[in-house]
N, C-alpha and C positions, 0 to 999 in steps of 0.2 A: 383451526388446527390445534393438535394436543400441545405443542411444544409452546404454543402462543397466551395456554391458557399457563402451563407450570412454571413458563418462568419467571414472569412479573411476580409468582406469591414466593417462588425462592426467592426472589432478587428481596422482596417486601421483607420476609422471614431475613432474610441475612441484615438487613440494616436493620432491623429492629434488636437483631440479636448482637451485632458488632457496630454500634450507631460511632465508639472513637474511632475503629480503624478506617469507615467510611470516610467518614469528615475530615480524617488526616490525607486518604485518599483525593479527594474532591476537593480538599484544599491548594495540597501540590499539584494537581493538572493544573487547578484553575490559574496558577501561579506561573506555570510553564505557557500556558496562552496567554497569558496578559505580557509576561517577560522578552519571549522568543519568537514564537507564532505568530501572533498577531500583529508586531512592528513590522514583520521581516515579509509577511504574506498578502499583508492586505490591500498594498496598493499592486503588486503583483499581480494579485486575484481580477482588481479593477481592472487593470490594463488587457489581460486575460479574455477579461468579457467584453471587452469590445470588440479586442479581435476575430471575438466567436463569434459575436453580431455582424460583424463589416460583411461585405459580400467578396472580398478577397478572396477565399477558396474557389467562387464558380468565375473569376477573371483569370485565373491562368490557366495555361493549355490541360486540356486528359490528362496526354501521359502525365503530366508533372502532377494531378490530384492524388495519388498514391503518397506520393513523400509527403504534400502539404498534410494531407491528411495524418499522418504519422508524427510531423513536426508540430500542428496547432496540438495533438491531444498531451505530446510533451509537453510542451511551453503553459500550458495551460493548465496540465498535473489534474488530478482525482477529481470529480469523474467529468472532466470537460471534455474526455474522448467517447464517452459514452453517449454525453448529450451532444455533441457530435455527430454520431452514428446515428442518434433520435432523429435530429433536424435534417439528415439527407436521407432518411427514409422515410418523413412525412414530407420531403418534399418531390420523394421519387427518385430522385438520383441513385439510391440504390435499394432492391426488395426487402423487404423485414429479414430474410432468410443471410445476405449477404451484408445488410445493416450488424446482424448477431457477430458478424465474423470480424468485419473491420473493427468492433468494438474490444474484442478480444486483445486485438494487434498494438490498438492504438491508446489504449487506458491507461497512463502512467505519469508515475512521479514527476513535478516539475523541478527542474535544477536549482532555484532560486532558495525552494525547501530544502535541497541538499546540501549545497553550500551554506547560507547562511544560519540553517536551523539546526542540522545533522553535524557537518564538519565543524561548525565552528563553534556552536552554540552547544554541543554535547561532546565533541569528542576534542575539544578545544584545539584542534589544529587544523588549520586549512588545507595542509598536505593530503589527510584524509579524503577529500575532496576527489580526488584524483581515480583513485581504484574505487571508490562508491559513482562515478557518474560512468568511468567506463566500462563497469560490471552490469550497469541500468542500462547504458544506453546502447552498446556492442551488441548483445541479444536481440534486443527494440528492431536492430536495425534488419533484421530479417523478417523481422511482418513485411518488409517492402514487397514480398514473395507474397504473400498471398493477400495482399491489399492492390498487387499490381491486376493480378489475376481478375479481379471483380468486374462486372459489367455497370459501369458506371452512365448512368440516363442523361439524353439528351436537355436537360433540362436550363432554361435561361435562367443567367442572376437571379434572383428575389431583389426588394429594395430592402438596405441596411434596416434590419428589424431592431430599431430604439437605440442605432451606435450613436447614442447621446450619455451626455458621462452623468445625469441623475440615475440611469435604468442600469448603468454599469455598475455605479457607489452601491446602489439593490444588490444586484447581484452578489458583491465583495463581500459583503456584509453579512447576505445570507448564509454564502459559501462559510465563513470566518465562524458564524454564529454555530453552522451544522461541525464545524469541526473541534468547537468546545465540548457541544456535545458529542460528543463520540469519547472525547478527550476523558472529561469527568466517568460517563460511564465504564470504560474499559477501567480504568484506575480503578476506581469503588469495584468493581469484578475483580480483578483483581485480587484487590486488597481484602475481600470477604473470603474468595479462596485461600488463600493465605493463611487468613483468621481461623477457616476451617481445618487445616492442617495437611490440604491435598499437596500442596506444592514440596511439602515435605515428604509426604509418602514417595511422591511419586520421583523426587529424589534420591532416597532411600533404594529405590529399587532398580534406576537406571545408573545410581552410584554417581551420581553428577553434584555439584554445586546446587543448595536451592535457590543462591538467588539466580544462577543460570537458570534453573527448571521456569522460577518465577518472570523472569525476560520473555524466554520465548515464549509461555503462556499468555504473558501481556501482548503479546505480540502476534498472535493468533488473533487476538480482539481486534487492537487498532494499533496501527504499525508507529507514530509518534510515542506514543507512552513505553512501548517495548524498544524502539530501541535508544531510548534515552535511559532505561535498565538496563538496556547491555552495553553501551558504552560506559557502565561503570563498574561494569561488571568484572570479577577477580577473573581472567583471561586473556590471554597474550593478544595483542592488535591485530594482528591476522585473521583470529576466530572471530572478535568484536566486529569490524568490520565488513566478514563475509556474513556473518548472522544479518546483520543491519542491513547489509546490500538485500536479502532473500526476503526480508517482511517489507524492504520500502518498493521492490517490484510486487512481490504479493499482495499486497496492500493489509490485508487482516479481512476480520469480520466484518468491521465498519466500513470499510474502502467499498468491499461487496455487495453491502446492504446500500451504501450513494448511489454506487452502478444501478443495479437495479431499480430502484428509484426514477431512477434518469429515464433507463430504455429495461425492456422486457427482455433480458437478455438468458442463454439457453446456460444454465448453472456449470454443467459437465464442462461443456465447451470449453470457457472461461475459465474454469477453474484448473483443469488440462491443459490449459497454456500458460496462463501466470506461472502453476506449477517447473513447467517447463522453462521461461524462463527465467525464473528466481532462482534456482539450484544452479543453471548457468552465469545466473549475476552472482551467486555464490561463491563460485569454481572461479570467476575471473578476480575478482577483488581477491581472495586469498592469495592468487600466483602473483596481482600487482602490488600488493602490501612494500613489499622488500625493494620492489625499485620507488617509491616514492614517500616511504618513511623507512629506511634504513637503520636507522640509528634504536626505531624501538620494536622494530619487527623482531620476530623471532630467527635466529641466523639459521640460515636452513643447513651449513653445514657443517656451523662448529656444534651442533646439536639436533643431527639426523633423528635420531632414535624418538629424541623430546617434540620433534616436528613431527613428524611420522606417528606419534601418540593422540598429539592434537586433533590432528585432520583426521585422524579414526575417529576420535570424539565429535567432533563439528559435524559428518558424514552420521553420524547415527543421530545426533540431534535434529537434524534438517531434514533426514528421513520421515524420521518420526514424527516432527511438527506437520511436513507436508501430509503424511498419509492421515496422521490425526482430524488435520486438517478438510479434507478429502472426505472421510468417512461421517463428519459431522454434518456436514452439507450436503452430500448424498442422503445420508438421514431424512433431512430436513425436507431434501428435496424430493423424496420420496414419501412420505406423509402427506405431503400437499398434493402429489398425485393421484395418490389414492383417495381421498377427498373429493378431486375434482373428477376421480370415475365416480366415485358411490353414487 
């Protein structure tokens, strides 16, 4: 595919040409996983993958498979709802066609990343906590509608495939390893955008903040690096936090690029629903801000006019990101089809 051959020699062309702003890049991620990340996720991760392995899911009743199925891909955060949906559609429980769907529903953030890594460790208050898990998870909680709907297969237990804790410490590890990467590379992209002066143009024109422009661009890539940019970003707690809620359900480029990885999943579909519910994890963390940080939110009524300014601004940003979003992947995903006709 065209996109596969130009970008590795941009990417090549930009660190040869900005080789300090990379290395300041790729230094700071790698400082933010060593620091944050990786204490706070990896035994998390472990615990995670055993769960995935037990055969706990095919022990309790049908109906109750819908929630469990929705609860492990939480608990278990990026992309353990994916591989999820892999492992019950090679094992039949459900077709590749409804494997696509549940995987949509069930792909998300785990809480342990949000509290400990988001709330506390970037936006230094635990209160945040609060409107970032129930803007993620309030949404979440209506895949139970069409994860209920699914024709789920007869099919018996499997035995625990490897719930032994050396195949779990594997797993953690890998997980922890792919999310460095992801880490450095969004950073270094990043940071060569920057260097090249797009982040600035294209502030310039939508009249924003760059390093806001710069946030949500980072966060189109890979949702940790972006919004640990926008929680520092010059912007009242309300917009910081509904930004932050929209890329940690969206996940970025890289959350999209693990799913797929995982399971063969239908690009539209997926990206139509995250869509859908990250502008609603959006919409709710902004309304919850003010009951659970008060003191630094924006007062909605001794300053209408100035709130009301905001949330214009936020709404055109999150537009845009999504559709930006949306049109690059379409792209992409449109390239590779036509490939796979010629």
């Amino acid at each position: 595919m065209i996109i596969n051959r130009i970008l590795p020699l941009l990417l090549l062309f930009g660190l040869i040409a900005a080789p300090d702003a990379a290395f300041a890049a790729a230094s700071e991620a790698a400082l933010l996983w060593w620091t944050r990340v990786l204490p706070s996720l990896l035994p998390y991760l472990i615990a995670a993958s055993l769960l995935g392995r037990s055969d706990l899911f095919f022990r309790v009743p049908k109906r109750f498979q819908p929630f469990f199925l929705l609860l492990f891909g939480a608990l278990g955060g990026y992309p353990v709802g994916a591989k999820l949906s892999a492992r019950l559609c090679t094992l039949n429980v459900l077709s590749p066609g409804e494997a696509k769907k549940a995987c949509a529903c069930c792909n998300l953030p785990n809480p342990v990343f949000i509290i400990s890594v988001v709330a506390i460790g970037f936006f230094a208050d635990p209160r945040t906590a609060g409107p970032l898990l129930i803007g993620i998870y309030v949404p979440a909680l209506f895949g139970l509608i069409p994860l209920s709907k699914l024709t789920y297969g007869d099919t018996a237990a499997p035995p625990a495939s490897g719930a032994n804790l050396s195949d779990a410490i594997g797993d953690g590890v890998r997980s922890i390893a792919a999310i460095l990467g992801c880490l450095v590379l969004a950073s270094v992209l990043g940071a060569l955008l920057e260097a090249a002066g797009l982040f600035r143009a294209i502030a310039a024109l939508l009249n924003l903040p760059e390093t806001t422009v710069g946030a949500v661009s980072t966060g189109l890539f890979e949702m940790t690096c972006g919004v640990r940019k926008i929680a520092l970003a010059a912007m009242p707690l309300q917009a910081r936090l509904a930004l932050s809620a929209f890329f940690l359900q969206l996940g970025g480029a890289a959350v999209l690029l693990q799913t797929a990885s995982a399971f063969p999943i239908s690009y539209v579909r997926y990206l139509l629903v995250k869509l859908l519910y990250a502008i609603c994890s959006a919409a709710i963390a902004l309304a919850l801000t003010p009951l659970f940080c008060p003191d630094t939110a924006v007062p909605t009524l001794a300053s209408g006019a100035v709130m009301l300014r905001h949330t214009f601004d936020l709404a055109s940003v999150l537009l845009a990101s999504g559709f930006g979003l949306l049109l690059v992947f379409l792209f992409t995903f449109g390239l590779s089809k036509r490939k796979n006709g010629a």
